[in-house]
C-alpha positions as a LaTeX table, in Angstrom:
\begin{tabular}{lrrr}
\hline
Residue & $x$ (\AA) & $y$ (\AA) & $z$ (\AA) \\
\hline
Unk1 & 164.27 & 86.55 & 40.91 \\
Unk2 & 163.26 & 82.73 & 40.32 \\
Unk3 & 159.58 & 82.22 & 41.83 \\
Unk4 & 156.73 & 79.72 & 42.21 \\
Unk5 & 153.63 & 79.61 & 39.78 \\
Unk6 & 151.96 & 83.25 & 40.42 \\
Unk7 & 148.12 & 82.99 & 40.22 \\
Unk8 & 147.54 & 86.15 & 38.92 \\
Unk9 & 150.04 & 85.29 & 36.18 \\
Unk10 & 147.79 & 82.24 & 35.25 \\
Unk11 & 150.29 & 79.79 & 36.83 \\
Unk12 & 153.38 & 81.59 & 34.81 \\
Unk13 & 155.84 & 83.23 & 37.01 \\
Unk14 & 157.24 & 87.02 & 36.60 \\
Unk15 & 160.44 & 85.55 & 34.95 \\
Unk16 & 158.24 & 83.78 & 32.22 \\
Unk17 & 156.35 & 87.21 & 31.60 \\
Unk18 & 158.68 & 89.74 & 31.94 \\
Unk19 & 160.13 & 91.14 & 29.01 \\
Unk20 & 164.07 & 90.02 & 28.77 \\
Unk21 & 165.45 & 89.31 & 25.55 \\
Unk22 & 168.95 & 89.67 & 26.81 \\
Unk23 & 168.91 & 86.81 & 29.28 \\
Unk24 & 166.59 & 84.78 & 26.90 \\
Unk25 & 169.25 & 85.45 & 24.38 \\
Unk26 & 172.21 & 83.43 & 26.58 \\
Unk27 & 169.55 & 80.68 & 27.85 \\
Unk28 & 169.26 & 80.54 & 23.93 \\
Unk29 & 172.50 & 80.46 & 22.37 \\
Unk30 & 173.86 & 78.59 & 25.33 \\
Unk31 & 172.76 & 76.02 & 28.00 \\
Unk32 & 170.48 & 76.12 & 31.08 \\
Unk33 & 170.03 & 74.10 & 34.50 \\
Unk34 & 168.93 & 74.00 & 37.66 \\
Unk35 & 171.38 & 74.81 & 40.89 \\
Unk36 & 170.68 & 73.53 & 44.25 \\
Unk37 & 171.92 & 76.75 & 46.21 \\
Unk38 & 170.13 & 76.22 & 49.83 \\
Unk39 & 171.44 & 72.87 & 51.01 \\
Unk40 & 169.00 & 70.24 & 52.05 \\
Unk41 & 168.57 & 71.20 & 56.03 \\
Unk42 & 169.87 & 74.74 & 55.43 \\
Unk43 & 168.45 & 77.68 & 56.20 \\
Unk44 & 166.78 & 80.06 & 52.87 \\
Unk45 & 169.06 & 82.60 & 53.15 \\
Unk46 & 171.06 & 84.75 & 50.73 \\
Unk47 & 174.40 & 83.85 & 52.98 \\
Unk48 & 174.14 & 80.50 & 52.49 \\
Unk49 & 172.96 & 80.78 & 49.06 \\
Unk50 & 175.88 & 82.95 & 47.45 \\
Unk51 & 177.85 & 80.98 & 49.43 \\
Unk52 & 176.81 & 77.79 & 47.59 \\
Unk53 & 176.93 & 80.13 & 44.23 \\
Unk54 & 180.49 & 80.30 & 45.05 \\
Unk55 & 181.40 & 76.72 & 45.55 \\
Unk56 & 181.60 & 76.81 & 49.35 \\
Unk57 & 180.12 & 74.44 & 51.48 \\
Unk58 & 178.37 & 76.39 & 53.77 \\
Unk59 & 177.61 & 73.85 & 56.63 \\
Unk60 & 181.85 & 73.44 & 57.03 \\
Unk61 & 182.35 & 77.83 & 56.73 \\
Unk62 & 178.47 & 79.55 & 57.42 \\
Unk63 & 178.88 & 81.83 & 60.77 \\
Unk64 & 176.22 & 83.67 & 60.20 \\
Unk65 & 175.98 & 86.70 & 57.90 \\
Unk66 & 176.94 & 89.23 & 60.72 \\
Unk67 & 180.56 & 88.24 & 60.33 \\
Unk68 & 180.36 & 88.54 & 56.75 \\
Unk69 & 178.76 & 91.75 & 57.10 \\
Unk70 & 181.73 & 92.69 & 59.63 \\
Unk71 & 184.12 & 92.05 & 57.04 \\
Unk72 & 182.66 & 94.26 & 54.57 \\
Unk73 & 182.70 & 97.13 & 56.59 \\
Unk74 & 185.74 & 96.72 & 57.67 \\
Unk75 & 184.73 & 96.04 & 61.35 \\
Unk76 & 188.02 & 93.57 & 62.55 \\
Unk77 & 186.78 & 90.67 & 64.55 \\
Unk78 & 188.75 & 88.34 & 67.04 \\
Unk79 & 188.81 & 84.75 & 67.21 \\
Unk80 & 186.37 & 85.18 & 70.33 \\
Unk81 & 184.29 & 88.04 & 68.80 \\
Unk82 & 180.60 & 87.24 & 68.20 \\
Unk83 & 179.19 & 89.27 & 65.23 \\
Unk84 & 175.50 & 89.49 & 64.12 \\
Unk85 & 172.89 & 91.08 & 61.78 \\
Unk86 & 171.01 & 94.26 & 63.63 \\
Unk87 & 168.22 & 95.01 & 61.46 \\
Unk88 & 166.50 & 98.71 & 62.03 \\
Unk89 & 162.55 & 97.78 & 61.48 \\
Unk90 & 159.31 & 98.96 & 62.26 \\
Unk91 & 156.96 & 97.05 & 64.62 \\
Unk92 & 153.13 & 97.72 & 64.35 \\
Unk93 & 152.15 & 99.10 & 68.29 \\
Unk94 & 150.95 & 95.81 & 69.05 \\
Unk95 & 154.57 & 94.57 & 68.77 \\
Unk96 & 153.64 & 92.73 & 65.54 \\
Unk97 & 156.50 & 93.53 & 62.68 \\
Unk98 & 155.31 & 95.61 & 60.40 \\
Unk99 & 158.69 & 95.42 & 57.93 \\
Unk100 & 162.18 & 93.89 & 58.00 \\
Unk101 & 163.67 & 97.55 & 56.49 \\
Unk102 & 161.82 & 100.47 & 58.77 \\
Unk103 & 160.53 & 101.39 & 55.65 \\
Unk104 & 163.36 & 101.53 & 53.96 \\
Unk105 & 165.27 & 103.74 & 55.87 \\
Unk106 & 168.19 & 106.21 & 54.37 \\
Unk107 & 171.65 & 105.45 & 55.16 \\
Unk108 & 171.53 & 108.70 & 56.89 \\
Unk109 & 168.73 & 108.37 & 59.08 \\
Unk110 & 170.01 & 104.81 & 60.20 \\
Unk111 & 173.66 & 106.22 & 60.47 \\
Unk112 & 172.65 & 108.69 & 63.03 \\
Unk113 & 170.29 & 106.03 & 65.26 \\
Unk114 & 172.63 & 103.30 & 65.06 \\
Unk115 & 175.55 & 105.48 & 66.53 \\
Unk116 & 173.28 & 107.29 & 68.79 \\
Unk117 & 172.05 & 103.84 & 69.75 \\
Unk118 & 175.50 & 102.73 & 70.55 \\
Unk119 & 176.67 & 105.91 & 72.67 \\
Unk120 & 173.47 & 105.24 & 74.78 \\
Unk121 & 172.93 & 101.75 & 75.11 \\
Unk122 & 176.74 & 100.37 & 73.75 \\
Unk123 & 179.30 & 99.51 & 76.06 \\
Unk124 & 182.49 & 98.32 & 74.56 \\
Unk125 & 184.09 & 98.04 & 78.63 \\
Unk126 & 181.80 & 96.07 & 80.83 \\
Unk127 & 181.06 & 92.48 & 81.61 \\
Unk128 & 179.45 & 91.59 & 78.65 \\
Unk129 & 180.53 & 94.07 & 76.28 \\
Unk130 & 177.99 & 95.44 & 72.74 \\
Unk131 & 178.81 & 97.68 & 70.23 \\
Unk132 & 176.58 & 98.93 & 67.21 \\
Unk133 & 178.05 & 99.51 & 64.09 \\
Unk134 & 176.10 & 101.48 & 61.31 \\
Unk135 & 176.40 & 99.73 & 57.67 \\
Unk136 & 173.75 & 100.64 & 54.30 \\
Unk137 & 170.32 & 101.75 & 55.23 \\
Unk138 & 168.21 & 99.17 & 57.59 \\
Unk139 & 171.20 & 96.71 & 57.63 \\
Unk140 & 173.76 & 97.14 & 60.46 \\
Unk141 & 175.96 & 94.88 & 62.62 \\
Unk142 & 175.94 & 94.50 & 66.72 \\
Unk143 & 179.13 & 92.67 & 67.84 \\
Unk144 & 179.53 & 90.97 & 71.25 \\
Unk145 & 183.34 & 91.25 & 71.94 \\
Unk146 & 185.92 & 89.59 & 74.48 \\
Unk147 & 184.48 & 85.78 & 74.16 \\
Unk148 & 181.99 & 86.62 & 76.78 \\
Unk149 & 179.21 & 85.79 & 74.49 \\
Unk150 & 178.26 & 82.79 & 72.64 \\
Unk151 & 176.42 & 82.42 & 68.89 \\
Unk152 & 175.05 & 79.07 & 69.73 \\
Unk153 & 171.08 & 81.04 & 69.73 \\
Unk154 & 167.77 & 80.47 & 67.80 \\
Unk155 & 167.15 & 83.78 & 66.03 \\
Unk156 & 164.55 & 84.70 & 63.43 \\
Unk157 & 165.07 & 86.93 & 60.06 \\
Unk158 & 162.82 & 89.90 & 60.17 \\
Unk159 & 162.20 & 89.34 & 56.46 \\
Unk160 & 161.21 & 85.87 & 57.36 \\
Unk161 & 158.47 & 86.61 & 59.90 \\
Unk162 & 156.62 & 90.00 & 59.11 \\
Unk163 & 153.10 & 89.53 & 60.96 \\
Unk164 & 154.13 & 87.87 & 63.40 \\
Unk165 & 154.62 & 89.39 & 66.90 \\
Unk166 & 157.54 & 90.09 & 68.42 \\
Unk167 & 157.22 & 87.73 & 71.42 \\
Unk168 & 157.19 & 84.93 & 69.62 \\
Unk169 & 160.74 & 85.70 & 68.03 \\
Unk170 & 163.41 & 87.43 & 70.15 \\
Unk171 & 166.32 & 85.12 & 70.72 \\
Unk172 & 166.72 & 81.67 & 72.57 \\
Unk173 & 169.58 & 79.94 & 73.90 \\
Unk174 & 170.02 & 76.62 & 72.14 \\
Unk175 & 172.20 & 75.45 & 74.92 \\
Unk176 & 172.71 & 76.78 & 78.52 \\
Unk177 & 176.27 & 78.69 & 77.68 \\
Unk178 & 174.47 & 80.79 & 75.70 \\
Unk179 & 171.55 & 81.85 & 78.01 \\
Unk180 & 173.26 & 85.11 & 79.28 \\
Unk181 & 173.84 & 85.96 & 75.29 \\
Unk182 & 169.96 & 85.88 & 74.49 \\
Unk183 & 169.18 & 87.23 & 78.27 \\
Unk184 & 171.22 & 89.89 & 76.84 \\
Unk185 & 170.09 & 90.38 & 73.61 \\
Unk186 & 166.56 & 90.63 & 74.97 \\
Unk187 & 167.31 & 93.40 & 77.46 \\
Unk188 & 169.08 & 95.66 & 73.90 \\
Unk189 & 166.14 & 95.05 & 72.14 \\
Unk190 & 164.02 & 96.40 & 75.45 \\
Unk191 & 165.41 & 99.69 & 75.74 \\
Unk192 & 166.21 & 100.25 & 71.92 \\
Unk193 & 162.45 & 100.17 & 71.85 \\
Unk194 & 162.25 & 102.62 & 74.55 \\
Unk195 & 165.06 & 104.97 & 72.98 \\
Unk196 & 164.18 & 104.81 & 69.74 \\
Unk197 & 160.93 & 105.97 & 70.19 \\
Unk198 & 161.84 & 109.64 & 71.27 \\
Unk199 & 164.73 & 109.87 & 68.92 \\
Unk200 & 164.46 & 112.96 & 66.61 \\
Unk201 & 164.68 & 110.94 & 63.41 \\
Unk202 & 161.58 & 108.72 & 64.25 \\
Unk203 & 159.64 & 111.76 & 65.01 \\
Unk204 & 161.00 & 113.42 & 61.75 \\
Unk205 & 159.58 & 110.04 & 59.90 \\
Unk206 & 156.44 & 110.41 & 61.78 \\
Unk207 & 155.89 & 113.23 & 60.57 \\
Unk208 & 156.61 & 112.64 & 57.06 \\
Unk209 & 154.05 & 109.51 & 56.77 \\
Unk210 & 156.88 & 107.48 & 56.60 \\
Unk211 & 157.47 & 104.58 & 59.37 \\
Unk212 & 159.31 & 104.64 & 61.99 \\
Unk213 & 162.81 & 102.76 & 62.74 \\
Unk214 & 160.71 & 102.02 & 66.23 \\
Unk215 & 163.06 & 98.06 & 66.85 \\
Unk216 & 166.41 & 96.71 & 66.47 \\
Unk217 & 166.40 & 92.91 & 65.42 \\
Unk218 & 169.49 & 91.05 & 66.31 \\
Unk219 & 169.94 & 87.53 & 64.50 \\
Unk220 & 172.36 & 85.47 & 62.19 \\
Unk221 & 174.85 & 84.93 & 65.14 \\
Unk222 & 178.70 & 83.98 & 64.57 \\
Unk223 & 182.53 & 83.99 & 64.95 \\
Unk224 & 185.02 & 84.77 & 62.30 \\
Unk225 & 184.58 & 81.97 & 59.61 \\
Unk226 & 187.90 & 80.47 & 57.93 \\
Unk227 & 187.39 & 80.16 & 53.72 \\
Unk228 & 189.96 & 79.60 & 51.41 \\
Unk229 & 189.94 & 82.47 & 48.66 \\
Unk230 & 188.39 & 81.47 & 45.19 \\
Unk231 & 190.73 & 83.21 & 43.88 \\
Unk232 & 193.45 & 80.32 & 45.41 \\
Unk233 & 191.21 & 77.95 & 44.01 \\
Unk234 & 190.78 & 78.49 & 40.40 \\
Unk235 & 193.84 & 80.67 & 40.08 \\
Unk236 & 192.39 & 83.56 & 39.05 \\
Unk237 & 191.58 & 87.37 & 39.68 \\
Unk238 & 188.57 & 88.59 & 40.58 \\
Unk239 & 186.01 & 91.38 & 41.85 \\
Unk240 & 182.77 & 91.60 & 43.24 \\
Unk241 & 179.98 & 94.44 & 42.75 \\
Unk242 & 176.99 & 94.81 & 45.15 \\
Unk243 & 175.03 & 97.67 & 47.31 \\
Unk244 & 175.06 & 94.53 & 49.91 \\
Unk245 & 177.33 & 94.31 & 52.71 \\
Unk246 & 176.99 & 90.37 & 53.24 \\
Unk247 & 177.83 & 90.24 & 49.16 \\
Unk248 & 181.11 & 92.48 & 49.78 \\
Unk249 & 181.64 & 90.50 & 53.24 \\
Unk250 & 181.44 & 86.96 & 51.13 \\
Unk251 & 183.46 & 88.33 & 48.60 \\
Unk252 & 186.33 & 89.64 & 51.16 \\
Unk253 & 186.74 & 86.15 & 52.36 \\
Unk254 & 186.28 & 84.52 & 48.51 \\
Unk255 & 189.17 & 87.03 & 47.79 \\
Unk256 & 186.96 & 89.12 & 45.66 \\
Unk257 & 188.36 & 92.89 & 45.29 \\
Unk258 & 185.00 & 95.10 & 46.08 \\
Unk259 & 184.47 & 97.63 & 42.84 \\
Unk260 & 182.14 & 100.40 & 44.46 \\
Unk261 & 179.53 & 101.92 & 42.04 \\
Unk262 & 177.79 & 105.12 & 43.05 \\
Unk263 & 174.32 & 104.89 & 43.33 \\
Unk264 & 174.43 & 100.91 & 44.01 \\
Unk265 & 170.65 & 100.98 & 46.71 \\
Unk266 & 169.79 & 97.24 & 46.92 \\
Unk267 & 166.35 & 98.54 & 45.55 \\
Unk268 & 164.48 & 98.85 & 42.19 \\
Unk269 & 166.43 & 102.53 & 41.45 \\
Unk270 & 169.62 & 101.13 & 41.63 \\
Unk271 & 172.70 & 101.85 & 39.50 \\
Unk272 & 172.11 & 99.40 & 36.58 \\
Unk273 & 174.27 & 101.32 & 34.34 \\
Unk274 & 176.78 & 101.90 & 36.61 \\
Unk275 & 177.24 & 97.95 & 37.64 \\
Unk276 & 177.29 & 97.45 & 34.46 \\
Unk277 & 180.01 & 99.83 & 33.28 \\
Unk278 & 182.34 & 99.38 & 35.99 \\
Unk279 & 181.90 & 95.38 & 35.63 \\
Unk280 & 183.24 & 95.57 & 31.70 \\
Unk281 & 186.11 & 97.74 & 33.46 \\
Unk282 & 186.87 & 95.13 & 36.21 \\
Unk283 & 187.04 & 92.92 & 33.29 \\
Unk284 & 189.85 & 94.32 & 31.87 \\
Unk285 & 192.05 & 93.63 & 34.96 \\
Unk286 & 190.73 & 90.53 & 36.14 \\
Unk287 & 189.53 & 87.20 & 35.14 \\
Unk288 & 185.99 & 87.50 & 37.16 \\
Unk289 & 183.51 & 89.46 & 38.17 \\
Unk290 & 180.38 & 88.71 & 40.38 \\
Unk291 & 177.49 & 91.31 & 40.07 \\
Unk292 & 174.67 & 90.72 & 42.58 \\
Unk293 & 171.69 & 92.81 & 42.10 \\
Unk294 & 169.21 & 92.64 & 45.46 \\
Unk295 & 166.22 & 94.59 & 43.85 \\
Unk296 & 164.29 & 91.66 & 42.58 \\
Unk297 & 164.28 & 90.30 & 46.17 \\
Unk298 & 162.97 & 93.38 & 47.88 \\
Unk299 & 160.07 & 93.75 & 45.52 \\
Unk300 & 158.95 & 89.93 & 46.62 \\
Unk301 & 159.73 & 90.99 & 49.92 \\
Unk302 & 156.85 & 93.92 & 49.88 \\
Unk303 & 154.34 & 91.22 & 47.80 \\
Unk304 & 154.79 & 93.72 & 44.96 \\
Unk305 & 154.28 & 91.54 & 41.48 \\
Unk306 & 154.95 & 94.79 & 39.58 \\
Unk307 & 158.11 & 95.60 & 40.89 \\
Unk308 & 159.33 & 92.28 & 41.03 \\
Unk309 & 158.16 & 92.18 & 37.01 \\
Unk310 & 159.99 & 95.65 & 36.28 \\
Unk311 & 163.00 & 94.82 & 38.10 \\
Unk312 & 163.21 & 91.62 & 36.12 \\
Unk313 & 163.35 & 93.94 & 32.82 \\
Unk314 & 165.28 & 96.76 & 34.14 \\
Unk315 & 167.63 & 94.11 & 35.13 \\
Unk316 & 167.73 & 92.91 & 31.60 \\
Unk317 & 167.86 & 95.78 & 30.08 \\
Unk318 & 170.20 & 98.27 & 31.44 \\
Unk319 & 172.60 & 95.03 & 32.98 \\
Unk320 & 172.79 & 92.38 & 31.27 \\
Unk321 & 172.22 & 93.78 & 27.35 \\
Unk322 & 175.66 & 95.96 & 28.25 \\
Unk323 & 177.43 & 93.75 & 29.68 \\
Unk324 & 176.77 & 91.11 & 27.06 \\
Unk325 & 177.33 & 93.60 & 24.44 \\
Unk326 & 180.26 & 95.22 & 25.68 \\
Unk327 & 181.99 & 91.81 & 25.46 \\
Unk328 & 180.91 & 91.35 & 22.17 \\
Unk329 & 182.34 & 94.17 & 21.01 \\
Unk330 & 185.47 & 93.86 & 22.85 \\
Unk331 & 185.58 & 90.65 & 20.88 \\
Unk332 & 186.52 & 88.59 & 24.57 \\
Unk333 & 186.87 & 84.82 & 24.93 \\
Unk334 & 184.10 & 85.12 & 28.04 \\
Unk335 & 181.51 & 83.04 & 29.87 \\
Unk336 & 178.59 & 84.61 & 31.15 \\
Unk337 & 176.27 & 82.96 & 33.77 \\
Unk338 & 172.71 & 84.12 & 35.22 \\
Unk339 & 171.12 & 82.85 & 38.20 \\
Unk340 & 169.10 & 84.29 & 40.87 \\
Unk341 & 170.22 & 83.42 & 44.36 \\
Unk342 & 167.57 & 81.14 & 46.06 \\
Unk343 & 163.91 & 82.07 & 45.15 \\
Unk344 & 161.58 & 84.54 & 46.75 \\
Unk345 & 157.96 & 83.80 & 45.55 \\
Unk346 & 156.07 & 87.05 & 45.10 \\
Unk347 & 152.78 & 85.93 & 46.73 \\
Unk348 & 154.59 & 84.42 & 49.94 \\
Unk349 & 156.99 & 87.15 & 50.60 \\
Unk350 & 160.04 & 84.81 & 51.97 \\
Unk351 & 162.43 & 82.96 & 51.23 \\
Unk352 & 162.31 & 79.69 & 49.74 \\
Unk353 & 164.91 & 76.79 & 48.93 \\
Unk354 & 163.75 & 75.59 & 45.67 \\
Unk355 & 166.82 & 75.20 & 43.05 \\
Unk356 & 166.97 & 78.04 & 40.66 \\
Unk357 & 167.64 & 78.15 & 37.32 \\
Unk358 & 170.67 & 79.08 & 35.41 \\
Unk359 & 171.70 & 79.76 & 31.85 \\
Unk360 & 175.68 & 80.18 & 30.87 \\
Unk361 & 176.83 & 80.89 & 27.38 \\
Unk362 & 180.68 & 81.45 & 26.75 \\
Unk363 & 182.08 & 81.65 & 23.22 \\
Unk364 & 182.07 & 78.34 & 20.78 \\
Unk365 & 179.39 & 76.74 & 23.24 \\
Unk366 & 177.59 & 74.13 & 21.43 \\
Unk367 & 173.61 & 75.16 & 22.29 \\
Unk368 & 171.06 & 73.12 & 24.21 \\
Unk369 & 167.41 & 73.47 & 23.17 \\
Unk370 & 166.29 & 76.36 & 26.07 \\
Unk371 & 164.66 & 78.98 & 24.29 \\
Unk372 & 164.50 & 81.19 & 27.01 \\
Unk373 & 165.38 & 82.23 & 30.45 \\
Unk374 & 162.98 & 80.68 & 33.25 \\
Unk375 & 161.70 & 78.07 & 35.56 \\
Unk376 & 160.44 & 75.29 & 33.28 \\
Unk377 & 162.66 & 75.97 & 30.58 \\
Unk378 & 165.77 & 75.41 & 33.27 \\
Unk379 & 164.23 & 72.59 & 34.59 \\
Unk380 & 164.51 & 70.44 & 31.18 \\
Unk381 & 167.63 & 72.07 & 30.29 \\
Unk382 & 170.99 & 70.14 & 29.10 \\
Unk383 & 172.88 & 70.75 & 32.77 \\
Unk384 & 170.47 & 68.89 & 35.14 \\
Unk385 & 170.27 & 69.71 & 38.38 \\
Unk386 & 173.91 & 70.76 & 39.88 \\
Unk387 & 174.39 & 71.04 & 43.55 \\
Unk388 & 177.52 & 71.89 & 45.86 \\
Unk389 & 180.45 & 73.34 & 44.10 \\
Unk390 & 179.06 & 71.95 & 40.78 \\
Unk391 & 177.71 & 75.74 & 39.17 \\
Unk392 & 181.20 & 77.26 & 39.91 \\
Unk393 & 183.15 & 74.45 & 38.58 \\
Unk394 & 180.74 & 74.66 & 35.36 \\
Unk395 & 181.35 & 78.21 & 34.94 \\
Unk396 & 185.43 & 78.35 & 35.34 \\
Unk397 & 185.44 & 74.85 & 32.82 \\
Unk398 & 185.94 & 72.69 & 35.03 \\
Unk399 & 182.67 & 70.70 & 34.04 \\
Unk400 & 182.46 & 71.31 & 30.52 \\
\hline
\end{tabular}
């Protein structure tokens, strides 16, 4: 959600001209910082970022998001297991990618590839064992099992690297132990090509104008990571709410119960409404809930300032206005806190490691002088700049 000066904003950003008055309304009558979620040295991704949100360190727990991934979807992993992120995307024919999400496939589509992928080119029995898993639309989960393999590999996020050709990205052994991993990798990623190219759905998407799921992109490499629950921590109770496997994987380790919503996409037509219902009702029974919305960060994905602008306000509107009512009119003692992730600027496309802003109100806060909910006015907020577990001691009191 947080950004860099937009140019065809005049230098303003989309959080300083979309309409919010929900979110301006708790950087208002409560306090606002900046939070250092990417690490210095770290890479700009949303697993090490809600990690950070969290109050992990993620240099001491980060495996890569695969095994979080794993965890959501209930795939059980062995000490020795490798697990990692197999994206579905689309590569131009040049071998250029295209997009990170084969055009946003449907959980369907990608549910009958990925398991058609793994009957034809898995093999959960040989020498160096692979087998897909299928997870939410272009997002799926390749694990390497019997401690054959090794994560210890450069890899590249798609989302990171659109334009660039394929060549030029395909995983490297860092060290020698892990050469036959990447070797491979490389020879999945060959004849996925070959197979997905002939596969029914493709040709179906062809057909339609839509793109095809022509690549599988394996990266974010790791073994089964070892967090203590921050539910231990704090000594409390607490859910999580996402259409995001990593979020739900993060959370299963954090000790997080996972509240499903129907109609939760990770895109703009997600179920505000719905998150926002069924966090007042996790509220009831526990002492926390985390609600992650992901459509803000596919609309900076695509370069698409409008989007990014209208999922700013839908997320204001149909999120955060219920939520902050419903606990006003359940009359709770509650803290609320806002903060995107890590940034996404809208005219880059990627991710970035800037610290975000943040505004928390909870009731009988004394107010700083924020009079709304953005870049600059975080940046001279009362909080400063927090970094490691400093945001999630804030917002349980530990700080304040």
């Amino acid at each position: 959600m947080s950004d860099l000066p937009v140019k065809a904003l005049d230098g303003k950003t989309p959080l300083m001209v979309a309409r919010k008055p929900a979110m301006d309304r708790i950087a208002r009558e409560g306090v606002t910082g900046l939070f250092a979620s990417i690490p210095e040295g770290m890479p700009n991704g949303s697993d090490v970022a809600i990690l950070s949100v969290l109050g992990y360190a993620p240099r001491k727990c980060l495996q890569g998001r695969g095994v979080l991934e794993a965890a959501s979807m209930g795939v059980d992993l062995s000490p020795s297991d490798v697990a990692m992120r197999c994206n579905l995307l689309t590569l131009h024919p040049d071998g250029r990618i295209k997009n990170h999400s084969a055009g946003h496939i449907s959980s369907e589509e990608a549910s009958i590839l990925v398991r058609d992928l793994d009957r034809d080119l898995g093999d959960g029995k040989g020498d160096q064992p692979a087998v897909f898993h299928p997870g939410v639309s272009y997002r799926h989960l390749l694990v390497l099992p019997g401690g054959w393999a090794s994560p210890d590999l450069i890899c590249a996020p798609p989302h990171d690297h659109v334009g660039i050709h394929e060549s030029e990205l395909l995983p490297r052994a860092r060290h020698p132990e892990a050469e036959a991993t990447a070797v491979r990798l490389g020879e999945l990623h060959k004849r996925a090509k070959a197979f997905l190219a002939q596969h029914p759905v493709n040709r179906a998407r062809i057909a339609a104008g839509k793109d095809p799921a022509n690549a599988i992109w394996m990266w974010s490499p790791g073994r089964r990571p070892q967090m203590e629950p921050i539910t231990a921590r704090f000594g409390i109770t607490g859910g999580v709410i996402s259409a995001v496997d990593l979020v739900h994987g993060i959370g299963k380790y954090a000790g997080l119960d996972r509240i499903p919503v129907e109609g939760a996409t990770g895109l703009y037509d997600t179920n505000y409404e719905g998150k926002a219902q069924a966090a007042l009702k996790t509220l009831e029974t526990h002492d926390f809930v985390f609600v992650h919305v992901e459509a803000t960060d596919e609309a900076s994905h695509a370069c698409d300032l409008d989007l990014k602008i209208k999922c700013i306000e839908y997320l204001d509107d149909r999120l955060v206005r219920p939520i902050a009512e419903g606990i006003q009119t359940k009359g709770w003692d509650a803290t609320i806190a806002i903060l995107p992730d890590h940034p996404t600027p809208v005219e880059i496309g990627n991710h970035a490691s800037d610290p975000v802003p943040f505004a928390l109100w909870r009731t009988g806060i004394i107010a700083d002088a924020s009079t709304a909910f953005d870049e600059d006015q975080a940046a001279r907020g009362s909080m400063g700049l927090l970094k490691n577990d400093e945001f999630i001691r804030t917002v349980f009191g530990r700080l304040l």
